[in-house]
VMD Tcl script that draws the C-alpha trace (Angstrom):
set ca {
  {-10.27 10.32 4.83}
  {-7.57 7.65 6.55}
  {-4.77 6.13 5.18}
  {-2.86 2.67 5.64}
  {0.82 3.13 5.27}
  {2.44 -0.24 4.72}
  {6.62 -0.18 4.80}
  {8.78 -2.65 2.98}
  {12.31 -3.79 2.86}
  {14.06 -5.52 0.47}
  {16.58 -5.66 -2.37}
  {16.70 -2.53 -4.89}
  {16.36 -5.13 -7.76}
  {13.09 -6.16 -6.79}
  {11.01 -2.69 -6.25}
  {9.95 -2.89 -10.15}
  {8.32 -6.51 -9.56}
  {6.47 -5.12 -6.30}
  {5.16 -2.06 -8.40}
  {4.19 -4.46 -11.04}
  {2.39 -6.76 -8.69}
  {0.18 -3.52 -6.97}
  {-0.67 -2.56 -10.52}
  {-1.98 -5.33 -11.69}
  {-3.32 -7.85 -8.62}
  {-3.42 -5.90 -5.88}
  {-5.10 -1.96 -7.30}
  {-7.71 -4.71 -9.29}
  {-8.81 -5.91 -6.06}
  {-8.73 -2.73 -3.49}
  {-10.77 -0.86 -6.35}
  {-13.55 -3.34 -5.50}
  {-12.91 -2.92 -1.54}
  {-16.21 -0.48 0.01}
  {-14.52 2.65 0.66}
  {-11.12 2.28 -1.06}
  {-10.25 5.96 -2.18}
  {-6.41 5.66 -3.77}
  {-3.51 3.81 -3.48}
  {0.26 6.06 -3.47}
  {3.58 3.75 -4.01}
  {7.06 5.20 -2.66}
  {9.98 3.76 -3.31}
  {13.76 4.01 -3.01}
  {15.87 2.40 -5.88}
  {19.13 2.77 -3.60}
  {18.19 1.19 0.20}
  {15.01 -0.61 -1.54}
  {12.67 0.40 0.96}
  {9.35 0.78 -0.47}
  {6.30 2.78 1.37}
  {2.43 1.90 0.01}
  {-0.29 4.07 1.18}
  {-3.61 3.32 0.88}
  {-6.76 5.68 1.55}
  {-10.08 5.46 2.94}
  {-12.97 7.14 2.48}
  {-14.03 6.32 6.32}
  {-12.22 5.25 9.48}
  {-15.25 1.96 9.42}
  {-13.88 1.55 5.52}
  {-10.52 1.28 6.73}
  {-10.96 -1.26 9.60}
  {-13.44 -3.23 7.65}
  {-10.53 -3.94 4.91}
  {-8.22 -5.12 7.38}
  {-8.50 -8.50 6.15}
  {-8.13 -8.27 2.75}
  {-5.17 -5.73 3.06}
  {-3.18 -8.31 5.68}
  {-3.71 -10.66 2.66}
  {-2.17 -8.55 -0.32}
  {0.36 -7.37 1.71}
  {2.05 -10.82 2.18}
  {1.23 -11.23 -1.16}
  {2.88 -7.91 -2.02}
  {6.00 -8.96 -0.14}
  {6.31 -12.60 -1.65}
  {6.27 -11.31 -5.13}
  {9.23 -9.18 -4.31}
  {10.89 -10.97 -1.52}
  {10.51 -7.99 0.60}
  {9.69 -7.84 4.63}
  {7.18 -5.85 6.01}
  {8.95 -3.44 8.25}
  {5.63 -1.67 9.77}
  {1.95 -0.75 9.08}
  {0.58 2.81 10.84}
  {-2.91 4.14 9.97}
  {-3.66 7.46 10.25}
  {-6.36 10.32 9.30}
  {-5.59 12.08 6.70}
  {-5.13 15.96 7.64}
  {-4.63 17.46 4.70}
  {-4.72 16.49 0.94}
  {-3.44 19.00 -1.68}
  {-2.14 17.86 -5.41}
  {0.08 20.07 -7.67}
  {-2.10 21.53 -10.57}
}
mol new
graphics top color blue
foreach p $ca { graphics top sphere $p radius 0.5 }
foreach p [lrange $ca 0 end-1] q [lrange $ca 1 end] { graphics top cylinder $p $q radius 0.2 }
display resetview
């Protein structure tokens, strides 16, 4: 598995309306992306700095979404008025979930 991790900045005001535009136009859309395997959304209320990680079944899945993740992440960051700070893709090492 690989994962996309996509950092944010903005104002602590505006992290609800980000979390409300993933949920419902941008998790619609990766859920019909070949390979897209989760989406996790981090945020801090105090700085504002949001972290969205999304994970891929394959390291071809990954780099064949490029496209259509450089698209709802400006998208992402319009709705909020937020910057994109970076984007880092890694393999995923380990994945372990509470009970």
């Amino acid at each position: 598995m690989y994962a996309r991790i996509n950092t944010f900045e903005g104002a602590p005001e505006g992290i609800d309306a980000s979390v409300e535009h993933v949920r419902t136009m941008v998790l619609p859309v990766a859920r019909g992306i070949d390979g897209f395997a989760g989406l996790l959304a981090l945020g801090d209320r105090t700085t504002g700095k949001t972290i969205g990680i999304t994970f891929w079944r394959s390291l071809e899945a990954m780099h064949a979404s490029e496209q259509a993740a450089d698209r709802l992440r400006d998208e992402v960051a319009a709705a909020s008025n937020e910057r994109v700070v970076s984007i880092e893709q890694y393999e995923v090492l380990l994945d372990e979930k509470g009970p």
